[in-house]
N, C-alpha and C positions, 0 to 999 in steps of 0.2 A: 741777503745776497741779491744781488741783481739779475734779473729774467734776462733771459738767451736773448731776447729779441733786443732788449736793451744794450746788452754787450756786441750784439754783432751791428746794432748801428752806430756805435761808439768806435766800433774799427775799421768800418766802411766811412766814416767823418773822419777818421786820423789817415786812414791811406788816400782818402781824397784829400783832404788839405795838404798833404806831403806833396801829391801828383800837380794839384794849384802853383802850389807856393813854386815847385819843381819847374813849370810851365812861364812863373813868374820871371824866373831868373833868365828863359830862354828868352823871353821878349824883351827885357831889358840887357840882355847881350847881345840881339840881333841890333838894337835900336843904337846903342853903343859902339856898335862894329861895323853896322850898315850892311851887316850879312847874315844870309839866312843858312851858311855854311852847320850850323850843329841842329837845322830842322831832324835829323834823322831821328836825334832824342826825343824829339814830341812823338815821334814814330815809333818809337820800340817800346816808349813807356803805354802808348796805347795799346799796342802786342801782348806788355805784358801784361794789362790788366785781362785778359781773355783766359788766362789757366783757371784766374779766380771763378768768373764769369760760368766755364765751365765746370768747374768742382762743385759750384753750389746747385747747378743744375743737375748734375749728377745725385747729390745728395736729398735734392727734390727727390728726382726721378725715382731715387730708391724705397721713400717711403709706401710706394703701392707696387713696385715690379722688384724682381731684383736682379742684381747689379749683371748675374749671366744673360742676360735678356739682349736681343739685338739694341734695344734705347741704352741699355746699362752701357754695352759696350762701344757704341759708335760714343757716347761721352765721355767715355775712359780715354779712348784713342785720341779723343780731341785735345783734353787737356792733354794730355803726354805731350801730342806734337808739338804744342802751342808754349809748355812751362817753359822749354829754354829761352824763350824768350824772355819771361821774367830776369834771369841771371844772368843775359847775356851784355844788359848793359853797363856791367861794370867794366868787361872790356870796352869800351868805347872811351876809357880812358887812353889810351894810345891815341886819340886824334886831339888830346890835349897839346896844344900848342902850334895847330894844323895853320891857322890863319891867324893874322897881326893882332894878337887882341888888347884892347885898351887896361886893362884890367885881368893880369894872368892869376889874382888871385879868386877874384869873381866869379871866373868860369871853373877854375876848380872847387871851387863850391860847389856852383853849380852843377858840374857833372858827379858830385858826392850826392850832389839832392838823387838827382835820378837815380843814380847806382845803388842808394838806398831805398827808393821808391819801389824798383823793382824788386831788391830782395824780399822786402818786406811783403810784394807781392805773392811772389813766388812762395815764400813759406809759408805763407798764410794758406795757398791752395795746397800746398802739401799736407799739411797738417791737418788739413780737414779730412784727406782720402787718406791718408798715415790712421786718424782715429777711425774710421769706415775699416782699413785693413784692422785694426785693433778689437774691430766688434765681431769678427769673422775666421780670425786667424789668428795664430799663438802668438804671443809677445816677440819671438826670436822670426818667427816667419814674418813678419809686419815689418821689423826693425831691418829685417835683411832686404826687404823688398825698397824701400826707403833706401837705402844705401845704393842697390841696384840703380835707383830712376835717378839720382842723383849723379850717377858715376853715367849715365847714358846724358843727363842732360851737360855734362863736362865735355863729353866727347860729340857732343850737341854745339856744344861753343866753338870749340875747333872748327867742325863742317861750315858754320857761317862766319869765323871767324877769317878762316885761310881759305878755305873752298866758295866760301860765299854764296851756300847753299840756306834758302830759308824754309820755313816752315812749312807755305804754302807747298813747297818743291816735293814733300810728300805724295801729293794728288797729282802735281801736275807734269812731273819729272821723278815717278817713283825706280825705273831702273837705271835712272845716271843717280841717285841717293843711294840705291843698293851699292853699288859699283863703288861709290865713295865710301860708304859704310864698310866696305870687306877689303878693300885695296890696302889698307894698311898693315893688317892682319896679314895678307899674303903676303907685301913686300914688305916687311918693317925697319928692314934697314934705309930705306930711301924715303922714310916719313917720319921720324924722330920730332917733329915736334907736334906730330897728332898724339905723341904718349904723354911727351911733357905738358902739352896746355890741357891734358884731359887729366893727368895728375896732378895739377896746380891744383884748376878749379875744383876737383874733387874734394881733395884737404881743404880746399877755404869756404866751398856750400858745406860738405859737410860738418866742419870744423863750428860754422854759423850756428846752422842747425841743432847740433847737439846742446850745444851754448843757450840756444832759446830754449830747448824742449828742458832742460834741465829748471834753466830757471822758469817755465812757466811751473812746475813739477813744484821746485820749492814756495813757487805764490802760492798753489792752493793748499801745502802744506800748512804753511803758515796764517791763512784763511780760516782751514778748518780748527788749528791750534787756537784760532783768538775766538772762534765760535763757539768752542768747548769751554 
């Protein structure tokens, strides 16, 4: 079987060559278009790589304090703010088609590299604090909590999506983010698409998610099957 350290530089080399190759396509579409109109994507996919960033510090961190520790939890917090950003760039498909592009098929590639990049990101930090929860807490408490961060980072997409609230906006605008985060809930008839884009994205991360975790579940079944 291959040692942890080997498997986890083997996935830090495929989400880096994704984020490359991802970057590749941005510069050969600015270079093509003469515009630097879709820079935003070198930008978010750099965002997203920060949940990861933060989960593996976390999981440092945990090997000698734990996780209720003020270290434990100012790293909790961070990743939380910071994941939606992983999944947030597959909306950025909607500026598909914003400026004259030489090549409409190109750039939708291109924005599939990213949108994948980020997923990929993103569940990769989830899953690492998904199994953290799985060392600590019952299988149904772990699995609900996962669904919770999931459905906050949907309703995460919405706020930067329509409201154009980022992540930073936590720190530095945290009672105009309260105020966006409850205002819907109070008035909900006059925000109907804070429910629908936070139900889309819910069924499609989640929907993802399950899809991996299953199939990683049948690799190592299958692992252990040919090891026996």
């Amino acid at each position: 079987m291959l040692h942890f350290h080997s498997i986890r530089a083997r996935l830090l080399f495929v989400l880096g060559l994704l984020s490359i190759v991802s970057i590749g396509f941005f510069i050969g579409a600015a270079a093509a278009n003469r515009s630097l109109a879709y820079w935003y994507l070198v930008w978010n996919l750099c965002l997203a790589w920060l949940p990861l960033f933060f989960a593996w510090l976390l999981v440092k961190f945990m090997r000698h304090h734990p996780w209720s520790s003020w270290g434990g939890t100012a790293l909790s917090l961070l990743w939380f703010i910071f994941l939606p950003n992983s999944f947030y760039i597959v909306s950025d498909f909607i500026h598909l088609g914003d400026i004259g592009q030489l090549d409409v098929q190109y750039d939708a590639v291109m924005f599939f590299l990213f949108a994948l990049s980020g997923l990929l990101l993103g569940y990769v930090s989830l899953y690492i604090v998904h199994q953290q929860f799985l060392k600590r807490l019952s299988r149904t408490t772990s699995h609900t909590l996962v669904a919770f961060i999931l459905l906050l980072c949907s309703y995460a997409i919405y706020l930067g999506r329509d409201l154009r609230w980022n992540s930073w906006d936590a720190f530095l605008h945290p009672t105009g983010v309260i105020f966006s985060l409850s205002d819907p809930f109070i008035s909900p008839s006059t925000h109907h698409d804070a429910f629908t884009t936070t139900i889309t994205f819910f069924v499609l991360l989640g929907t993802l998610y399950i899809a991996g975790w299953q199939s990683i579940r049948v690799f190592r079944s299958s692992l252990r099957s040919a090891q026996n």
